[in-house]
VOGU-3710 file (C-alpha; in Angstrom, 3 decimals, decimal comma):
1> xxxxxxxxxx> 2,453/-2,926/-27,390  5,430/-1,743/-25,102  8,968/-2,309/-25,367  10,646/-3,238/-22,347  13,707/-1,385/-22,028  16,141/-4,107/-20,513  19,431/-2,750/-21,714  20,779/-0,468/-18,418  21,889/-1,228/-15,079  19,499/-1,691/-12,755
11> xxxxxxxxxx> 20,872/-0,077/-9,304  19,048/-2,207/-6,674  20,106/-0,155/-3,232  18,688/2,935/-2,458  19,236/4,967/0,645  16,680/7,050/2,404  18,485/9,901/5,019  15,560/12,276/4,858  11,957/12,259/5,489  9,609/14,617/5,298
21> xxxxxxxxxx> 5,588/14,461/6,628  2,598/16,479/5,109  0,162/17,355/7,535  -3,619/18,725/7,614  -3,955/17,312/11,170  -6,509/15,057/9,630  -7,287/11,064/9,991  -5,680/10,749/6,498  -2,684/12,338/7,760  -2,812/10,456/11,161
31> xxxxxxxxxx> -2,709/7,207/9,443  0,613/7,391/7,428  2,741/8,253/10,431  3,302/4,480/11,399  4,279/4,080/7,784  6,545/7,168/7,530  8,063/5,857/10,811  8,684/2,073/9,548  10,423/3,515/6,649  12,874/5,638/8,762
41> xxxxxxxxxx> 13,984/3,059/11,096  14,253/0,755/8,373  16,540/3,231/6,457  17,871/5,395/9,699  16,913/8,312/8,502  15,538/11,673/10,043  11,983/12,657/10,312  10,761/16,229/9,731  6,609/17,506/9,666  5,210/20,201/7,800
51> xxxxxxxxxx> 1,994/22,116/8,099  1,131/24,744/5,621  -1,400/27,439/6,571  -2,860/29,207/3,452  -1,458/32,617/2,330  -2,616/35,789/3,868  -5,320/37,359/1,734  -4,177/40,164/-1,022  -5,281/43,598/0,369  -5,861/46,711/-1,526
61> xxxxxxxxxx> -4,107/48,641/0,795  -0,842/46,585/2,040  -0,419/45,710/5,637  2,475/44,959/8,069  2,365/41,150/8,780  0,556/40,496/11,962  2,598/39,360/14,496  2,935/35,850/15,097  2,409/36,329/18,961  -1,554/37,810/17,457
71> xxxxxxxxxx> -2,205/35,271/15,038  -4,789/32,712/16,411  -4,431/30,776/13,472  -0,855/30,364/13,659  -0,930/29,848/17,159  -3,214/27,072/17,126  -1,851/25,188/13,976  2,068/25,365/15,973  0,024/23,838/18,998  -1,538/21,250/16,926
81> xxxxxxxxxx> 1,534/20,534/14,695  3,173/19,575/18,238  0,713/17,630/19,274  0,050/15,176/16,378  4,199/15,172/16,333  3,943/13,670/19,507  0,815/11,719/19,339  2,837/8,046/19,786  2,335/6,944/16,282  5,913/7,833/15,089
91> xxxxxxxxxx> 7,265/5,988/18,470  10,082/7,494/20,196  11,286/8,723/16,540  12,745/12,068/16,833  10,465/14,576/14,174  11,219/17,921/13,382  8,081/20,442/13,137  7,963/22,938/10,573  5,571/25,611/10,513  5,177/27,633/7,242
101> xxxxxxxxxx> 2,278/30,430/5,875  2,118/30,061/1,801  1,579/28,652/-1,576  0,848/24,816/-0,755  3,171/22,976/-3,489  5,454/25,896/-3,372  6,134/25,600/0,635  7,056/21,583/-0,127  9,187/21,739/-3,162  11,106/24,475/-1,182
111> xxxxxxxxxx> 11,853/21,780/1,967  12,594/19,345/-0,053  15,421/21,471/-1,835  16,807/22,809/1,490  16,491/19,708/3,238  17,651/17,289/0,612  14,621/15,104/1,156  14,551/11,326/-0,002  11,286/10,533/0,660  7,572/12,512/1,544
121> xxxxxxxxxx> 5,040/10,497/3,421  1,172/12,102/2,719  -2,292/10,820/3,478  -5,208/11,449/1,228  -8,492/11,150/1,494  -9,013/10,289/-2,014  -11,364/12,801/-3,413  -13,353/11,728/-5,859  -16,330/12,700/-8,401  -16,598/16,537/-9,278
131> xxxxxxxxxx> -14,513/18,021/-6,594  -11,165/15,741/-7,591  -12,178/16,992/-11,322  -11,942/20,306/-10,507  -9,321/20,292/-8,049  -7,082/17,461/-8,000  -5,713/16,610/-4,553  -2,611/17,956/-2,445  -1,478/14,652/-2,462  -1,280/14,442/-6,226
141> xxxxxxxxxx> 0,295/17,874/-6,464  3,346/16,612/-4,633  3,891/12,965/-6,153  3,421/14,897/-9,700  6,101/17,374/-9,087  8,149/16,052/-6,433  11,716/15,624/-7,089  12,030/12,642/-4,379  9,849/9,535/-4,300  6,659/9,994/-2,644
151> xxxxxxxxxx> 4,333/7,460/-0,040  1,162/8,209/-0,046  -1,553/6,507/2,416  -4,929/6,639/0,718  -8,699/6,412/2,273  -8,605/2,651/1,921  -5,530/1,735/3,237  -5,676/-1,104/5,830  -3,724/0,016/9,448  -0,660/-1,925/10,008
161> xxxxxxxxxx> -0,920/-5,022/12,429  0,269/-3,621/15,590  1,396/-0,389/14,470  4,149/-1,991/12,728  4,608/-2,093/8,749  7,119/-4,342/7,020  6,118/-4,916/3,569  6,027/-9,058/2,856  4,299/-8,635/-0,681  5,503/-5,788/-3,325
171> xxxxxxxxxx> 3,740/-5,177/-6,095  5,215/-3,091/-9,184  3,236/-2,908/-12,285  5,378/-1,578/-15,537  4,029/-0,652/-18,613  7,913/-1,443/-20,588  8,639/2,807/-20,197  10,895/4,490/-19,029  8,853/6,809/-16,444  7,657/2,688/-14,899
181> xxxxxxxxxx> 11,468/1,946/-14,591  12,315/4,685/-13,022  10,674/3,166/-9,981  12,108/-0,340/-10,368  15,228/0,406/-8,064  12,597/1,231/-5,332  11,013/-1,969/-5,479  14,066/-3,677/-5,688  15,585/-2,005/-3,035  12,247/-2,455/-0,701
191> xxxxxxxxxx> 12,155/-6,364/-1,462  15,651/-7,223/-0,420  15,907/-5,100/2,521  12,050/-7,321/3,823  13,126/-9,846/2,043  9,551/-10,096/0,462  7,794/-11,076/-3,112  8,194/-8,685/-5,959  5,502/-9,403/-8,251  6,404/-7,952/-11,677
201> xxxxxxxxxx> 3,313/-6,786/-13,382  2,641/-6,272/-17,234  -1,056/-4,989/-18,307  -1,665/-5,386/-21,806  -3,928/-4,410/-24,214  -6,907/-7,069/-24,809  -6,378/-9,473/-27,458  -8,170/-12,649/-29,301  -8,122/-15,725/-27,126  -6,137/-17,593/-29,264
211> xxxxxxxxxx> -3,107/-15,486/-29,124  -3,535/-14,758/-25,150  -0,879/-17,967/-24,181  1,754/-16,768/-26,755  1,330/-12,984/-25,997  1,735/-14,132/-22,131  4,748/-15,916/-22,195  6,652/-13,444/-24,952  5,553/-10,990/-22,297  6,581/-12,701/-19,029
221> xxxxxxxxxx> 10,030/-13,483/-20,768  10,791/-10,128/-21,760  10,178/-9,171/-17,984  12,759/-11,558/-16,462  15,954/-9,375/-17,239  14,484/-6,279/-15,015  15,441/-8,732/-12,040  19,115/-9,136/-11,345  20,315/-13,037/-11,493  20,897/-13,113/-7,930
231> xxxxxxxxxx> 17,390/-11,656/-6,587  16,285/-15,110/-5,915  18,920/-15,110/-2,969  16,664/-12,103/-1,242  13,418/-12,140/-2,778  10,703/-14,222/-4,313  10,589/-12,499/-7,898  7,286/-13,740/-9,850  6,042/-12,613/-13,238  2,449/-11,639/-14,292
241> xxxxxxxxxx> 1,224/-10,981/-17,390  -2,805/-9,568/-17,595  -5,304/-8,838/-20,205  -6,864/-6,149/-18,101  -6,986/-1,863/-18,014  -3,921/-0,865/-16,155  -5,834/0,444/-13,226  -8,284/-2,106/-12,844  -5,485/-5,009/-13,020  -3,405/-3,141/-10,452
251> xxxxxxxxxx> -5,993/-2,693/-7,925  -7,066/-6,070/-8,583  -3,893/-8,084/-8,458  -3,047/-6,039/-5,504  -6,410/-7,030/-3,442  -5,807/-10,909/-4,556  -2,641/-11,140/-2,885  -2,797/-8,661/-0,098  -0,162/-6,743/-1,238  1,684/-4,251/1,080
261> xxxxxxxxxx> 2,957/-2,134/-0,920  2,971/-0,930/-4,567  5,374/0,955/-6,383  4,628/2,534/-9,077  6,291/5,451/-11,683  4,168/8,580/-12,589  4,717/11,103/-15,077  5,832/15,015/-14,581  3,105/17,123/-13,909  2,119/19,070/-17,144
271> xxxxxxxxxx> 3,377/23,266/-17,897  -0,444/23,557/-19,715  -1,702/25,127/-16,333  -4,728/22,218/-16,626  -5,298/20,098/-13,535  -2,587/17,183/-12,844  -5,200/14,779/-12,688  -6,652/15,194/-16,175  -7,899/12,831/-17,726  -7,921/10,469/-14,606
281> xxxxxxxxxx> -4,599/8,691/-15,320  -3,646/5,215/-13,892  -1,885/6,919/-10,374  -4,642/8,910/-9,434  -6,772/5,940/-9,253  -4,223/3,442/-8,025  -3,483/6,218/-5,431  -6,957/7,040/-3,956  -8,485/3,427/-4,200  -5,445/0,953/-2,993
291> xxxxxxxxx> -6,059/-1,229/-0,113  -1,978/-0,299/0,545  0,653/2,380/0,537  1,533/3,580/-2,887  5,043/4,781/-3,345  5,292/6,795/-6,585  8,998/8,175/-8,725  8,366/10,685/-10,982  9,436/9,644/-14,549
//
């Protein structure tokens, strides 16, 4: 059973002056651009766009780098970064493109030093089965090891009405840690700038029927102090309390009441040198099956 930590100050504003945008040039990335751009006029921040080609292959014999103004591949991934900049579905936000030739994770983590990012928007595709075992996804590497909170727009993901996103119905499931908490100021901070529900969710472990009702409401009272007094004013706080596996009651909960957004924390990624993903923690399948946005803070 988990303790919920109740005894620190909750900060309940957050401020977003940076975003940054992964891009393969694929549908999945396509489709978190209106989100990315909600959450940037909402906040007023600036939006940059990043492209990673993979490192040039190790020779035997070193080369000189080929010049940019000969390399097809670079000259057709700056055309295409331009283009899908520009494709409408950021409006008339201003995005600046970045272009870069390397490591994957180690390209990102290095704009988000230099460009003191708040926030990276990604889409996945949500690979699954063998390939996800073996591999993991890009999207995972960065919400495992980013330093800034991370949105990413999964495979099932429903389009916003009208290209427009404004999340009505927040969902943040805590498990009483201190890597779940470290999200809570995002949710906080979402609700009261939409004004929408906060649903406060609790999984825990099954137990016998006849101690379900007292386990609930110990539960759901222990929850109440992770809301300020005053959040009624600019929210609709509500407290759940389920019986279910953590990922199954998310995804669940989150279908039922057509939530538009879940916030969630995750933990570090792991020194071992084994795959992020192992052995299919709670993100990873909140992440590649949610019918919304996931916004993830590392714990």
């Amino acid at each position: 059973m988990s303790t919920i930590q109740t005894n620190r100050k909750i900060n309940t504003r957050i401020a977003i002056h940076n975003v940054l945008i992964t891009t393969d040039f694929s549908e999945a990335s396509k489709a978190s651009l209106p989100y990315a751009a909600a959450l940037a006029e909402q906040f007023g921040a600036k939006v940059s766009m990043v492209h990673v080609l993979d490192p040039e292959p190790l020779l035997s014999v070193p080369l000189d780098p080929m010049p940019i103004e000969d390399d097809r591949a670079w000259q057709d991934a700056e055309w295409n970064l331009v283009k899908f900049a520009h494709s409408g579905e950021l409006g008339d936000k201003p995005c600046k493109t970045v272009l870069a030739r390397g490591d994957f994770w180690t390209v990102i983590a290095g704009m988000i030093g230099k460009h003191k990012i708040d926030l990276v928007v990604t889409g996945s595709r949500g690979r699954k089965g063998l390939s996800r075992l073996a591999l993991g996804s890009s999207a995972e590497k960065i919400y495992r090891r980013a330093s800034c909170p991370v949105l990413t727009i999964g495979p099932n993901v429903r389009p916003p009405q009208d290209g427009e996103w404004k999340p009505k119905q927040i969902l943040f499931p805590t498990d009483g840690s201190e890597t779940s908490l470290k999200a809570l100021p995002y949710a906080l901070s979402l609700a009261e700038e939409n004004e929408a529900a906060l649903i406060i969710l609790q999984l825990e472990p099954l137990v016998f029927p006849e101690l379900r009702d007292s386990e609930e409401t110990r539960t759901r009272e222990a929850l109440r102090p992770l809301v300020p007094p005053d959040a009624e004013v600019w929210c609709k706080p509500e407290f759940v309390v389920r019986f279910q596996f953590p990922a199954e009651g998310i995804l669940e909960l989150a279908k039922e009441r057509e939530v538009d957004l879940i916030v969630m924390g995750v933990r570090k990624s792991s020194d071992t040198g084994m795959p992020d993903h192992l052995p299919w923690p709670v993100a990873s399948r909140v992440v590649a099956e949610a019918p919304c946005p996931v916004l993830t803070v590392r714990g």
